[in-house]
C-alpha positions in Angstrom: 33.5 59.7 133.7 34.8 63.4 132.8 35.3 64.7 129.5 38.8 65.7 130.7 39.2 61.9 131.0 38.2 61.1 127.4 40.3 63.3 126.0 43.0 64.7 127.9 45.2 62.2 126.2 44.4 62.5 122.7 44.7 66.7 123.6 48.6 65.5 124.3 49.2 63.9 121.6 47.7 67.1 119.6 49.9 69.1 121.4 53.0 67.2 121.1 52.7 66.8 117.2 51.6 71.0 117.0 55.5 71.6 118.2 56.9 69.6 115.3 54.5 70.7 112.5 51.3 71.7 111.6 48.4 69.8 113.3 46.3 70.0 110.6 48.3 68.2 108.0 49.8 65.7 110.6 46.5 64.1 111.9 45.6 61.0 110.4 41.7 60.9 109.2 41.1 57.9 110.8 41.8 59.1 114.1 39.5 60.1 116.3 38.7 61.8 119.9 36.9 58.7 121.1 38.8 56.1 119.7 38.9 53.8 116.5 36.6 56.2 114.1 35.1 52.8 112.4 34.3 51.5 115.7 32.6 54.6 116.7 31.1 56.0 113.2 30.9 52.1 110.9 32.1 53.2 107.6 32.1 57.0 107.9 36.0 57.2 108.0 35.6 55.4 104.6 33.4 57.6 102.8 35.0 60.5 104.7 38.0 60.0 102.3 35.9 59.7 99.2 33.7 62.8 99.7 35.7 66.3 101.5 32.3 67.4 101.9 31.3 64.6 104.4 30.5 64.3 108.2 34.4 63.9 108.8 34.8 67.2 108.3 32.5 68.2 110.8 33.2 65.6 113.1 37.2 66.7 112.8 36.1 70.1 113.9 33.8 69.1 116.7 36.7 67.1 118.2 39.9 69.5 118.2 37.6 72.1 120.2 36.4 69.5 122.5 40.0 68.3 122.6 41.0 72.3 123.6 38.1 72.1 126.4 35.9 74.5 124.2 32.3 73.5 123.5 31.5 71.6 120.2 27.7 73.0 120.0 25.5 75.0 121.4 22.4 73.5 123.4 20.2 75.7 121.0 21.9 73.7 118.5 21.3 70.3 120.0 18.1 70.9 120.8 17.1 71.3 116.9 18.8 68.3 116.6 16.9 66.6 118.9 13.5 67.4 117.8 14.5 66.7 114.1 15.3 63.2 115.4 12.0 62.8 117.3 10.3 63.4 114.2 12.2 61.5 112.4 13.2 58.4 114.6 10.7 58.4 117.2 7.7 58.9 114.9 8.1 55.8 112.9 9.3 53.9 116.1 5.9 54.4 117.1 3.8 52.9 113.7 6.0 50.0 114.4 5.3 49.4 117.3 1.8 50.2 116.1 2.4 47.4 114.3 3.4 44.9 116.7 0.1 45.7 118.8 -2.5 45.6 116.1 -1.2 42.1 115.1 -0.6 41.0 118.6 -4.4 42.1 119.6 -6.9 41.2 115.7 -7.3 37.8 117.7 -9.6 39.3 120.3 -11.4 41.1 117.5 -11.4 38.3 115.1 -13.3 36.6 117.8 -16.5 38.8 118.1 -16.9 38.1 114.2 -17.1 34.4 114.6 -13.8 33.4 113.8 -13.5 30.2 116.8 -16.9 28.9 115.3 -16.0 29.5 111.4 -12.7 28.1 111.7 -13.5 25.0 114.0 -11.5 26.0 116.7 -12.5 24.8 120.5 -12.6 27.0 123.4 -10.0 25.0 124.9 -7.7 25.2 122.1 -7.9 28.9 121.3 -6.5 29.0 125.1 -4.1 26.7 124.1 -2.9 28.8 121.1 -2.6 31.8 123.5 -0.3 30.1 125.8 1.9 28.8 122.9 1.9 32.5 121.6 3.0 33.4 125.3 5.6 30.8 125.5 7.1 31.1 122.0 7.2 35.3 122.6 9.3 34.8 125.8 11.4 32.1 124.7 12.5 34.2 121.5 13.3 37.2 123.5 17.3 36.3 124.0 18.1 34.9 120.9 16.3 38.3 118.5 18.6 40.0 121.1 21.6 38.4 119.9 20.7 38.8 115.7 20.0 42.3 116.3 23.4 42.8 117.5 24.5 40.7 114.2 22.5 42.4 112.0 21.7 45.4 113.5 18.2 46.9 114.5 17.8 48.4 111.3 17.4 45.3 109.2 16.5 42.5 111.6 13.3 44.4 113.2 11.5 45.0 109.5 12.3 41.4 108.7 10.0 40.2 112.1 7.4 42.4 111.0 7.7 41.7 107.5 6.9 38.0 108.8 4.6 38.3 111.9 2.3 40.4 108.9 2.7 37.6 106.0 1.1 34.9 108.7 -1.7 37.4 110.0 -2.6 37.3 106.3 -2.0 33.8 106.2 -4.6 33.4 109.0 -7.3 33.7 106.6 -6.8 30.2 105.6 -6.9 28.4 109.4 -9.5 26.0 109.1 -8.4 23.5 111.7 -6.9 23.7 115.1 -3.0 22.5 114.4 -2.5 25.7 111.8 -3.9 28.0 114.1 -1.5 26.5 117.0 1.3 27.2 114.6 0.1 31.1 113.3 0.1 31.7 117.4 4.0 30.1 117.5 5.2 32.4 115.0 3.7 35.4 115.7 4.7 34.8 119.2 8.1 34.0 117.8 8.1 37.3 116.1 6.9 39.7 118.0 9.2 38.4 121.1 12.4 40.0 120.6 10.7 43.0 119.1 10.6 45.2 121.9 13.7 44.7 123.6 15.5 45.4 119.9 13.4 48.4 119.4 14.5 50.0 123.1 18.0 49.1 122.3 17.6 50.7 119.1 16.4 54.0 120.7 19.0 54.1 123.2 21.7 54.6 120.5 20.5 58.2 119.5 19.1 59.5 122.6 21.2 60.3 125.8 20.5 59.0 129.1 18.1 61.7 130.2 16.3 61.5 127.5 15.3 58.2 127.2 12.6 57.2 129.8 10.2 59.5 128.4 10.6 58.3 124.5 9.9 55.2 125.7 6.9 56.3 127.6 5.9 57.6 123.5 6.2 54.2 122.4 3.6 52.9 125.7 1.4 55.4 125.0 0.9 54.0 121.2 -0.4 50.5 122.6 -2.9 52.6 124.3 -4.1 54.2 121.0 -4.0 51.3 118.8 -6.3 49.7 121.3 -8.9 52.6 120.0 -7.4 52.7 116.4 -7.3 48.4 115.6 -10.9 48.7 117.3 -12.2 51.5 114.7 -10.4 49.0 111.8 -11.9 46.0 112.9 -15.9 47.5 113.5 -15.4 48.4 110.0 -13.2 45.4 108.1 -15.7 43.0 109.9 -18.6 44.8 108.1 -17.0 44.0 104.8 -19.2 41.1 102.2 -18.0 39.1 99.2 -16.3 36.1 99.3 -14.3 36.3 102.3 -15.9 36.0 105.9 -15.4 39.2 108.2 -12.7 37.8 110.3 -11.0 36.7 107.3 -11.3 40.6 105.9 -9.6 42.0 109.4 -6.7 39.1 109.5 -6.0 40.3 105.5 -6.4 43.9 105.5 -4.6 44.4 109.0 -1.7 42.1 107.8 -1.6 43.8 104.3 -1.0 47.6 106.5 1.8 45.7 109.1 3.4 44.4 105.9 3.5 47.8 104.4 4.7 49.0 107.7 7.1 46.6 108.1 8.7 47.2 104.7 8.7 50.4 104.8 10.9 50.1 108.1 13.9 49.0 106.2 14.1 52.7 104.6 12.9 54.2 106.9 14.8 53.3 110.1 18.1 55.8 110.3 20.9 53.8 111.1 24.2 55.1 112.5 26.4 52.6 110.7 26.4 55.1 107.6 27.7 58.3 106.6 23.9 59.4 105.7 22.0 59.0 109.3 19.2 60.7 107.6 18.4 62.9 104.8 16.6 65.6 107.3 19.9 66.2 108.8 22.7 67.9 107.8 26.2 66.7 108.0 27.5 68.6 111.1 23.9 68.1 112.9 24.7 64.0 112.2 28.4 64.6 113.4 26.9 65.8 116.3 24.2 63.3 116.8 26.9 60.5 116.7 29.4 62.2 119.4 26.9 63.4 121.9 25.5 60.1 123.1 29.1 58.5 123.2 30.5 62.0 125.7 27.5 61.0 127.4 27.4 57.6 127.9 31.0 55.9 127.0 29.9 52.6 127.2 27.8 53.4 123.6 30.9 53.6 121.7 30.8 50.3 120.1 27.0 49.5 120.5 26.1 50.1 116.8 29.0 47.6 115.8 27.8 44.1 114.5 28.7 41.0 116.3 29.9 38.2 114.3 29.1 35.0 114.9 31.8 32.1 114.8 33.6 29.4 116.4 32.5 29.3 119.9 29.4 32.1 119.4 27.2 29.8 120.8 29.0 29.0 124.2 30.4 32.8 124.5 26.5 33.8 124.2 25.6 31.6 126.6 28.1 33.4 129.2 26.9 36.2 128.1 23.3 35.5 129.0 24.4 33.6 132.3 26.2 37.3 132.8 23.3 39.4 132.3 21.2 37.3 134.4 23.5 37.2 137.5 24.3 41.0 137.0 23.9 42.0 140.8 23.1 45.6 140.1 20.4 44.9 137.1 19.0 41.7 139.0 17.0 43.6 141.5 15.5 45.3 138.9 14.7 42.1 136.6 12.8 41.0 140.1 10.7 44.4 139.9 9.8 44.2 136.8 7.8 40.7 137.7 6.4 42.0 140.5 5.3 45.8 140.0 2.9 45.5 137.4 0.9 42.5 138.4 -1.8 44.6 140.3 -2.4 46.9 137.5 -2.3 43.8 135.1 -4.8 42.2 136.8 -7.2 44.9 137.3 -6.2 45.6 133.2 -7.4 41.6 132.3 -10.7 41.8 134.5 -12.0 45.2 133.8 -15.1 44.0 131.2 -15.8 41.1 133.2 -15.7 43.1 136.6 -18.2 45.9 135.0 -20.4 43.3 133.4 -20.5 41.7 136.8 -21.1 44.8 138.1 -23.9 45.1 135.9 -23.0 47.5 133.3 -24.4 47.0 129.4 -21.6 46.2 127.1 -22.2 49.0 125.3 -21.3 51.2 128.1 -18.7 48.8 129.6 -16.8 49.0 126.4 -17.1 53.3 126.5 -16.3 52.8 130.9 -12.3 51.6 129.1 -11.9 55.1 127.6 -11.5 57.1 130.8 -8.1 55.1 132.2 -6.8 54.9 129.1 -6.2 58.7 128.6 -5.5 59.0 132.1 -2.6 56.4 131.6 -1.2 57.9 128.7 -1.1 61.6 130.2 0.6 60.5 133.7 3.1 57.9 132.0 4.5 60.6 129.8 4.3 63.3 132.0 6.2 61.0 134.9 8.5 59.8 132.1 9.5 63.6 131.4 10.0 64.3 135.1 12.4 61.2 135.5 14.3 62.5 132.6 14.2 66.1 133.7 15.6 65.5 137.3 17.5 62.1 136.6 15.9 60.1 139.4 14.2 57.2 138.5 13.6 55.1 142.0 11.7 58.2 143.3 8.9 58.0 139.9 8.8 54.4 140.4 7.6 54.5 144.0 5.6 57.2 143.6 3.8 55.0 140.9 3.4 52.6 143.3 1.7 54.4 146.0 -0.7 55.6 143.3 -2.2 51.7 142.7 -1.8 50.7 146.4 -4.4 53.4 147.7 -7.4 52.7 145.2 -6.1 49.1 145.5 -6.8 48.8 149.8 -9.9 51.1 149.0 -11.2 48.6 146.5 -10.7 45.9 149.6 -12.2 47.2 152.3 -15.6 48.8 151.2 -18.6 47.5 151.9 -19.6 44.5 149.1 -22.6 46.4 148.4 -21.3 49.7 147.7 -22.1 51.7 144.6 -21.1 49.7 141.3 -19.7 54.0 140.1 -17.6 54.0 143.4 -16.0 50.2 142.4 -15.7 51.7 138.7 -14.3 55.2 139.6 -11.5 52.6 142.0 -10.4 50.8 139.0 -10.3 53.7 137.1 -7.3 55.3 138.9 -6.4 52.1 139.4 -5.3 51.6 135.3 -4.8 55.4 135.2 -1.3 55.0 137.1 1.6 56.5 135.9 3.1 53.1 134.0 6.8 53.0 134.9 7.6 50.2 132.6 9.4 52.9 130.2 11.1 54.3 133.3 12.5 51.2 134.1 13.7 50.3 130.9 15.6 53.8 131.1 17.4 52.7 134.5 18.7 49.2 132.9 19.9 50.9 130.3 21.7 53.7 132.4 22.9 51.1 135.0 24.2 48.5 132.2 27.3 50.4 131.1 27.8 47.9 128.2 26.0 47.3 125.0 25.8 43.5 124.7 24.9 43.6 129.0 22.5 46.8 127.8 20.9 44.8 124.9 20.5 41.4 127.2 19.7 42.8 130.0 16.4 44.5 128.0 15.7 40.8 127.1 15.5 39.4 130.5 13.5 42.0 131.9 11.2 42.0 129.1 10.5 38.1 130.0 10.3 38.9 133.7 7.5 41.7 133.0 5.9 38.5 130.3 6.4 36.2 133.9 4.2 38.6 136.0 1.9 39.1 133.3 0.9 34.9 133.6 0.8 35.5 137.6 -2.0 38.5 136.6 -3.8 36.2 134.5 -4.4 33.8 137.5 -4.7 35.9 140.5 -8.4 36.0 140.7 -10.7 33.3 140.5 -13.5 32.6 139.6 -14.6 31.1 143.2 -13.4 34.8 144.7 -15.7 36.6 142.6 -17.6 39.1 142.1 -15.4 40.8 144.6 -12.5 38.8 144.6 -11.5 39.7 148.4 -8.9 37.0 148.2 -7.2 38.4 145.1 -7.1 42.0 146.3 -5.4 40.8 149.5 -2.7 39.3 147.2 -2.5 42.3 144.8 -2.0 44.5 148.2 0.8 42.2 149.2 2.5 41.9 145.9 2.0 46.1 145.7 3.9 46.4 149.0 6.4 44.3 147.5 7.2 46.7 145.0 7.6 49.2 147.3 10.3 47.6 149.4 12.2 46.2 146.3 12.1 50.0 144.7 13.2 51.8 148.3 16.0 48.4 148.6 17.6 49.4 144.9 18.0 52.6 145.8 19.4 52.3 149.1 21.6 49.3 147.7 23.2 51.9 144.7 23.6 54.6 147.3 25.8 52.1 149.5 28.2 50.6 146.6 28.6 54.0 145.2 29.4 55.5 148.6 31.8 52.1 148.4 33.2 52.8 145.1 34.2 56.7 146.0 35.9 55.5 149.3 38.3 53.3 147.0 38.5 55.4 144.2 40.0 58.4 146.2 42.8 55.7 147.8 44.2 55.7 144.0 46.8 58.1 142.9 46.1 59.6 140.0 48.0 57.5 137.8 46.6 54.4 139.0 43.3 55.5 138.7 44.0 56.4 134.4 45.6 53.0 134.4 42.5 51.6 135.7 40.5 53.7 133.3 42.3 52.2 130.5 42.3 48.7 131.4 38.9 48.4 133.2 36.4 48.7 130.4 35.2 44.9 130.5 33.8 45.6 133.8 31.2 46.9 133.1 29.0 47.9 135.8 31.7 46.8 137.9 33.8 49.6 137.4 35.0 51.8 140.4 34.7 55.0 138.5 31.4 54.3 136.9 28.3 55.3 139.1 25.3 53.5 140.0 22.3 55.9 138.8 19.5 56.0 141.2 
């Protein structure tokens, strides 16, 4: 959609009221460019009237020269903007989501210092607590969805990490199996709707291009906690006096998620207010509000809380039924359980693989280093290229290709080929550029709605959680040390992925081809009829396009 569409009608009005007096004492404050100002800006219209030297003022001028056709800013200007906001935002979007993976991954550590055999746990029933962690993490991922559209980001994610850290420090205490099963439920329960809150979060201050490769910022963090929570725990394990050395990790690593997670509700700039953050000034937060609304319409209301009330729970349910039938999102909901099994399962059987291999642990534990930069520098760097040129399918396949080579490699050498050879296979293998962030870019480019855009994160996330259980199982142990019978399915599943990523994009390409054939057969006043009474639609719309 145009900017000469989004405003051409308020510039009328404008120009209607400058012939019978003077604009600027005529215009009501509370009227604004893109619609209801307390829709767009919550309750800066309100303080606006209280304090002359406010964003309004600002925001007032940015629209009557967008209104005349003239730009607002400068990109010099928005680019400051932009990197004050990626120190501000994206920084402490990162040490929470820091958060999330050093709680999510002290159980693996906890267990080198003893912790199944101090705390009476079975083998059998730690497995058991992992799969209730799974199952409580995905079923909670559409319900957080819908509180943080109640509540907002801003104040429902600090209070899931304010409570996934007060029961890791509550973890101290498991001496029998049924409390641990129920530490595992809520931290699962916590940490499910996490992520999908967080990206929907993002996507209300960054602009459509800009988006895939903050995500791939907040990937890259798992990467370094897995070094970081490793550090912690060699050291909290270490620890004497009254408390065991598992006991010392589960209470000092839940004591920094719990300052984290405080910390989040001050820290977290939220667009509902007139302040967005003290590091801006008022015409750079004018800005930051109107730029990712002329660039993506459908954000207008997305910071808007949705009250609950008679009939919430049916109308959700629609809702979700909505998001999950959503014929231009679906396809990607079916990638997103499929792409990442291969690197998944190569990710789950790397120590066991070297170890079979015959590596010591000491050096199977330094052979993990290698991918994991590797990872991190081609994720962001794809990430950035997908935002640059405002392709995503082409990144994705790309990404692809990269796991399927090492992946038939890996298959058809000789079984007694060099143990390096297997190691340098895997290697690239886990180095691949991850185009989870990439994805989560095109749902939220192709969703043109914010309660589709925040449910449609959801459902992905749970399809990625899916194909994450099928990478768990894949190999056996019967198929190993080689596990030919796994990499044939892994080579299948990869091919898969290709052919779904190369059917989305022809698929777009058609219905938008479709969509221009019918939108040219309007006259132009049917079409800004349509325009006006077609925003329920969605992704549906004739004038919205498909982004590849």
């Amino acid at each position: 959609m145009s900017d000469q569409t989004l405003y051409e009608e308020e510039a009328l009005r404008r120009r209607v009221l400058d012939m019978n007096d003077d604009a600027e004492e005529t215009l009501n404050p509370t009227t604004s460019l893109l619609g209801d100002t307390k829709e767009h800006y919550g309750s800066l219209a309100e303080d606006s009237v209280q304090n002359s030297d406010s964003d309004f003022d600002h925001k007032a001028e940015i629209e009557k020269l967008m209104s005349e056709g003239r730009p607002a800013w400068d990109p010099e200007e928005e680019e400051v903007i932009r990197r004050k906001l990626d120190y501000r935002l994206m920084t402490w979007v990162c040490a929470m989501f820091f958060s999330l993976q050093l709680v999510r991954n002290n159980i693996q550590n906890a267990i080198s210092a003893n912790f199944l055999i101090d705390a009476n746990i079975p083998q059998n029933m730690y497995n058991l607590g992992q799969t209730v962690f799974l199952v409580f993490f995905i079923l909670c991922e559409i319900p957080s969805q819908s509180l943080v559209r109640r509540f907002g980001a801003e104040i429902w994610l600090p209070i899931l990490m304010t409570l996934w850290a007060i029961i890791s420090m509550f973890q101290i205490f498991i001496k029998e199996s049924l409390f641990f099963l129920f530490t595992r439920a809520i931290i699962g329960a916590c940490g499910g709707g996490f992520v999908p809150g967080l990206t929907f979060y993002l996507t209300s201050f960054y602009k459509a291009n800009e988006l895939s490769m903050r995500f791939s910022w907040i990937w890259a963090t798992q990467a370094v906690t897995s070094v970081i929570s490793a550090l912690l725990a060699s050291g909290f394990v270490q620890m004497g006096g009254s408390l065991r050395g598992w006991q010392w990790l589960f209470l000092l690593e839940g004591a920094l998620t719990a300052v984290i997670g405080i910390s989040s509700f001050f820290m977290m700039p939220s667009l509902r207010h007139k302040v967005v953050s003290r590091v801006f000034t008022a015409r750079e937060a004018a800005i930051l509000r109107v730029r990712v609304v002329q660039d993506d319409p459908s954000k207008r209301n997305q910071q808007e809380r949705v009250k609950f009330g008679r009939g919430s729970v049916l109308k959700s349910l629609t809702a979700v039924v909505g998001a999950l039938t959503d014929r231009f999102l679906f396809p990607i909901f079916i990638l997103g359980f499929v792409a990442f099994v291969p690197s998944q399962t190569a990710n789950y059987y790397l120590t066991i693989t070297l170890r079979q291999l015959g590596f010591t642990e000491i050096v199977t534990n330094l052979l993990t280093i290698p991918y994991a930069i590797i990872s991190i520098t081609m994720t962001v760097g794809f990430s950035k290229l997908s935002d640059r040129f405002g392709v995503r399918w082409v990144f994705c396949l790309i990404s692809a290709i990269w796991v399927f080579t090492p992946q038939l490699l890996l298959e058809i050498i000789p079984d007694g080929s060099s143990r390096w050879l297997r190691f340098a296979l895997i290697t690239i293998i886990l180095g691949y550029p991850y185009y989870h962030p990439i994805l989560f870019s095109w749902i939220s480019s192709n969703a043109n709605n914010p309660d589709r855009r925040s449910l449609a994160f959801a459902i992905y996330s749970i399809s990625v959680q899916c194909g994450n259980i099928l990478a768990a199982n894949v190999y056996r142990e019967s198929d190993a040390p080689y596990y030919h019978r796994g990499n044939g399915i892994l080579i299948g599943l990869n091919v898969l992925s290709m052919i779904i990523i190369l059917a989305i994009r022809q698929y777009y390409v058609v219905e938008n081809r479709r969509r221009d054939k019918l939108w040219e057969q309007l006259g132009q006043d049917e079409k800004d009829e349509y325009v006006k009474s077609s925003h329920d639609l969605g992704n549906r719309q004739l004038s919205f396009k498909l982004k590849l």
